[in-house]
C-alpha positions as CSV (number, residue, x, y, z in Angstrom):
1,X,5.2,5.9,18.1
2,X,3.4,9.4,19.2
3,X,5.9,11.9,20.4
4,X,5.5,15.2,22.2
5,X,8.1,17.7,21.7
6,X,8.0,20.5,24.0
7,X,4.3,22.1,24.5
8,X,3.2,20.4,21.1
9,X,1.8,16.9,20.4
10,X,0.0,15.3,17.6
11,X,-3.5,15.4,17.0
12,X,-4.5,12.6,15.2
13,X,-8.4,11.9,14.3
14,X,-10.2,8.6,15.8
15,X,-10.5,7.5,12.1
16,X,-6.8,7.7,11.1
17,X,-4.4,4.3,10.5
18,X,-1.2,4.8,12.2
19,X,0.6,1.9,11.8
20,X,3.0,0.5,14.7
21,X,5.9,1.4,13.9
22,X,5.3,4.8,12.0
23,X,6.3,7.9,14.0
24,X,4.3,11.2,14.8
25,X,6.2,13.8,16.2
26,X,5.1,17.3,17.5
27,X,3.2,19.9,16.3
28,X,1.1,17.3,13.6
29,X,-2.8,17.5,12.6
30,X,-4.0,14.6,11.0
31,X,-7.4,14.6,9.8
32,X,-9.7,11.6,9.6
33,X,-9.4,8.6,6.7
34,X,-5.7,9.0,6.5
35,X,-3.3,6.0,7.0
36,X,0.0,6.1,8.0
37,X,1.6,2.9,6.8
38,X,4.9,1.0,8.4
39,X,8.0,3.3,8.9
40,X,6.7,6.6,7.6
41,X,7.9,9.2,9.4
42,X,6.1,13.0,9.8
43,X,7.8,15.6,12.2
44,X,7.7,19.0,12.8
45,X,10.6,20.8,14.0
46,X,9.4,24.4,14.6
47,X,6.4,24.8,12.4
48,X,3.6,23.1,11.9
49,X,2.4,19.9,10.2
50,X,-1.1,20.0,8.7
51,X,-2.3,16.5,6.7
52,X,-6.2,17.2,5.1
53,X,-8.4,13.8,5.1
54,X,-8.4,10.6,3.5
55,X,-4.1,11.2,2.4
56,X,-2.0,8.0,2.1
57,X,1.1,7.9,3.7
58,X,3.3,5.1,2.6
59,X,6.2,2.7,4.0
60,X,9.2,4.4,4.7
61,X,8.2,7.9,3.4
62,X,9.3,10.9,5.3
63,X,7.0,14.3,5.6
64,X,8.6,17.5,7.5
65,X,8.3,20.8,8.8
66,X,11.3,23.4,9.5
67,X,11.6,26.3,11.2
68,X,13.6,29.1,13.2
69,X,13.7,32.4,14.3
70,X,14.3,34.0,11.0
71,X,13.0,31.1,8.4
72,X,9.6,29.0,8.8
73,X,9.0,26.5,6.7
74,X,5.5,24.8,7.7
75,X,4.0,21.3,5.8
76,X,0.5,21.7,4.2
77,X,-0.8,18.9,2.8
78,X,-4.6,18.9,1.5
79,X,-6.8,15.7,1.1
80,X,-6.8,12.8,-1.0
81,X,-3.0,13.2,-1.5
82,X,-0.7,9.7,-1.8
83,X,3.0,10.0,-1.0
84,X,4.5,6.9,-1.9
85,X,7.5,5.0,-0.1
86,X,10.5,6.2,0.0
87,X,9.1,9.6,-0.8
88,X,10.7,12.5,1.2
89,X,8.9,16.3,1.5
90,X,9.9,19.1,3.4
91,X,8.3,22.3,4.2
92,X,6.3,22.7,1.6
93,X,2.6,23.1,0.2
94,X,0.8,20.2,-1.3
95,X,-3.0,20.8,-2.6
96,X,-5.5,18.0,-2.8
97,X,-5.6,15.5,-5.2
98,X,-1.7,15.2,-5.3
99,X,0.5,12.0,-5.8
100,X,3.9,11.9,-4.9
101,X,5.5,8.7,-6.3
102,X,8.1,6.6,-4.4
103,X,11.4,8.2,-4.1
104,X,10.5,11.3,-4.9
105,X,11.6,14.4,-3.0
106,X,9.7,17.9,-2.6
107,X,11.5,20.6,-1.0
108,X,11.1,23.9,1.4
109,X,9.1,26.7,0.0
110,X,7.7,24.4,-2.8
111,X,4.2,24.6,-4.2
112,X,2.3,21.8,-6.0
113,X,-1.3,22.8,-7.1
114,X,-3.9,20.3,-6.8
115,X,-4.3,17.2,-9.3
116,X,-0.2,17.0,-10.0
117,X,2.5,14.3,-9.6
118,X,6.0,14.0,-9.2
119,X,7.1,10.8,-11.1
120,X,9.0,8.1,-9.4
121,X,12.8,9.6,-8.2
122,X,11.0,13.2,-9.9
123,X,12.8,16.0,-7.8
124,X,10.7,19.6,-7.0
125,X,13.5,21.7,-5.5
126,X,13.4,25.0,-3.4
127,X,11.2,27.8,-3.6
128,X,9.3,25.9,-7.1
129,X,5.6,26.6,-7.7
130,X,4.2,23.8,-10.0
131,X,1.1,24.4,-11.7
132,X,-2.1,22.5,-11.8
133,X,-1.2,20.4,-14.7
134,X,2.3,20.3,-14.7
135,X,4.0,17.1,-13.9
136,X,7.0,16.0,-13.2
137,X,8.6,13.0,-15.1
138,X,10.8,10.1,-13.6
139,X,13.8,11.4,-12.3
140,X,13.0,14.6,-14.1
141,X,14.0,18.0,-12.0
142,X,11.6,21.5,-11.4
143,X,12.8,24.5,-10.4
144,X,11.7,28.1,-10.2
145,X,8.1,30.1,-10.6
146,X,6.7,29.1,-12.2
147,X,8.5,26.3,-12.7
148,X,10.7,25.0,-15.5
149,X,10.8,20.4,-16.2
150,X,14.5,19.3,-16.7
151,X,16.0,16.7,-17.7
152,X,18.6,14.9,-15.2
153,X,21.6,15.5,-17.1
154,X,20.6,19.4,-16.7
155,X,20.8,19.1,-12.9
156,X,24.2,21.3,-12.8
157,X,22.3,24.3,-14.7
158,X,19.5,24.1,-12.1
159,X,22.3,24.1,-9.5
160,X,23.9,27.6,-10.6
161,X,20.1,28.6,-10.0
162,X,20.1,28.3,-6.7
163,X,21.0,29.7,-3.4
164,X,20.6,26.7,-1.3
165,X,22.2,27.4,1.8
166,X,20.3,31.4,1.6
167,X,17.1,30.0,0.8
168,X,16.9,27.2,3.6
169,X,19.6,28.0,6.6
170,X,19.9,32.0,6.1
171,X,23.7,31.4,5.4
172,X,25.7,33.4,3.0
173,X,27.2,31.3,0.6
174,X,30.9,31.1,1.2
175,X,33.8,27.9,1.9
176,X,32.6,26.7,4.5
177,X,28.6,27.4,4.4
178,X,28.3,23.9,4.5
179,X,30.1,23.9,7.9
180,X,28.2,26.0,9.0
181,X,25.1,24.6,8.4
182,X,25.6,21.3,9.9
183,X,26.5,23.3,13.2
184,X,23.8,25.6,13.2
185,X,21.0,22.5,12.4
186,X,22.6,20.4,15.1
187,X,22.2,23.0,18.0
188,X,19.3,23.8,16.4
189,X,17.8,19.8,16.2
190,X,19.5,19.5,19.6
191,X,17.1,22.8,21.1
192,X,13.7,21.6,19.5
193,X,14.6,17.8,20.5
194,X,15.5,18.7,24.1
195,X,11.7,17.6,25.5
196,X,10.8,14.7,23.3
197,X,8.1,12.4,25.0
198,X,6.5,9.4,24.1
199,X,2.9,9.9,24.0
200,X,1.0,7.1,25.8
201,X,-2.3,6.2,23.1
202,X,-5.5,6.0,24.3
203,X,-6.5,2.0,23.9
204,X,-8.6,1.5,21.2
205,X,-11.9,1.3,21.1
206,X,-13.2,-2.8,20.0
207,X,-14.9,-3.4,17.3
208,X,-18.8,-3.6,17.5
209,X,-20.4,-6.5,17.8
210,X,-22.5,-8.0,14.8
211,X,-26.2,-8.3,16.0
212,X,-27.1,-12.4,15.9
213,X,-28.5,-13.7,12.8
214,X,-32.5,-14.2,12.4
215,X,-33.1,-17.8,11.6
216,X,-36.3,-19.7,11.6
217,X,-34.9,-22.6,13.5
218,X,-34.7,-22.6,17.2
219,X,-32.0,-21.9,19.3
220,X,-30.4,-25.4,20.6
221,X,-31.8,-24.4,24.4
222,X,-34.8,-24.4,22.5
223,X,-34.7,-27.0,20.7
224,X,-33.8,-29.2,24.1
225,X,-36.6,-27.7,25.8
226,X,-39.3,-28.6,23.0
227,X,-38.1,-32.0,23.0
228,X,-38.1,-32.8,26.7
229,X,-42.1,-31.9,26.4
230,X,-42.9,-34.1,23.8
231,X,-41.6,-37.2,25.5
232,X,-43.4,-36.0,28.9
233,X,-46.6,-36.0,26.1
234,X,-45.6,-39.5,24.4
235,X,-45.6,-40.7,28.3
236,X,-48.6,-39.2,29.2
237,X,-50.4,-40.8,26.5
238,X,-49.2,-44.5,26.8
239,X,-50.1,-44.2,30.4
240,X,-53.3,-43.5,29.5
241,X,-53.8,-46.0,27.4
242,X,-52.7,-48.8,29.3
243,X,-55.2,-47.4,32.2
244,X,-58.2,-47.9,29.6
245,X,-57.0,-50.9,28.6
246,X,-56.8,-52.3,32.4
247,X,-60.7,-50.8,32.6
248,X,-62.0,-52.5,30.0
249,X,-60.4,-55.9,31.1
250,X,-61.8,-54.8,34.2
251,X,-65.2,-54.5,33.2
252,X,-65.2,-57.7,31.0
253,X,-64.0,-60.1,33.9
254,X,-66.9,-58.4,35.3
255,X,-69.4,-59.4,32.6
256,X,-68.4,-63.1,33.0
């Protein structure tokens, strides 16, 4: 599906693969050779979405953009990238050359230089700025800037590192920040959602032609037409035979 929401709608280049049941939502740029496989989903919700050419965009995997009055958190994505299924990103800036492995999640503010993965289930948190050359391992965490690999049992030190609620809804952390932050994304999902339109596609062009093959045998129309003239010829013929025949019969009865 190919959604407008409010003023915005996706741009999607002639060369692109969406499939069916993908959707495109709002403010989303997506340059030529890319293919959106089944159930991906890429929306932007108050900044824009910007996917460079000849990125893979697999089942099920879910690319976004954020962004309000006081926070913007836009999606950059350069070309040649692969996000694989399952794979989850929001907000963030991906260079070329990057592969994003299934499950994997990248999230607001990050930055991943060009030629780097994120390992199956690998996690790039808030605000991290991974290096060309640095990768992330399965199910292996990143955090900070530049930023440090953990392992998985280390995700509670990475969490005491961060100001998640600050960082991505502007909320003071308190009791009930997470409270708070459902409300404010609901009125706020609820405000950008409000105009949502199904775009109608353009039909699709069909495919061109191929031009007929050169053979050296006639077409059957041809063919037909070449044989009717020989047997007029083969007729022609015998008739004229049996007329010289009858004149020289002729002419010896005469002799007699």
């Amino acid at each position: 599906m190919i959604i407008s929401s409010g003023t915005k709608k996706p741009n999607i280049h002639a060369s692109a693969y969406v499939a069916p049941t993908a959707t495109i939502s709002g403010d989303v740029t997506i340059d030529e050779g890319c293919a959106v496989l089944f159930g991906a989903v890429i929306t932007a919700e108050g900044a824009p979405i910007v996917i460079g050419a000849n990125t893979v965009i697999m089942e099920n995997a879910v690319l976004k953009s954020s962004g309000g009055n006081a926070i913007q958190f836009p999606l950059s994505v350069g070309e040649s990238c692969i996000f694989g299924p399952g794979s989850y990103v929001v907000g963030a800036t991906i260079e070329p050359g990057c592969f994003i492995a299934a499950g994997a999640k990248v999230f607001n503010g990050a930055q991943i230089e060009e030629q780097t993965s994120v390992a199956l289930g690998g996690i790039v948190h808030v605000n991290t700025h991974l290096r060309k050359g640095q990768h992330v391992p399965m199910q292996h965490i990143a955090h900070g800037d530049p930023a440090t690999i953990y392992p998985p049992d280390k995700a509670p030190e990475v969490h005491k590192q961060m100001n998640f609620f600050q960082d991505v809804f502007n909320l003071e952390q308190s009791d009930e920040v997470r409270s708070q932050a459902a409300e404010a994304y609901s009125k706020f999902l609820r405000k950008t959602h409000a105009q949502d339109a199904l775009v109608a596609e353009a039909p699709k062009k069909p495919a061109p032609k191929a031009p007929p093959k050169r053979t050296e045998e006639p077409a059957p129309t041809q063919a037909v037409e070449v044989e009717k003239v020989v047997d007029v010829m083969f007729v022609e013929l015998e008739e004229a035979r049996l007329r010289r025949e009858a004149a020289i019969e002729r002419e010896k009865k005469g002799k007699r």
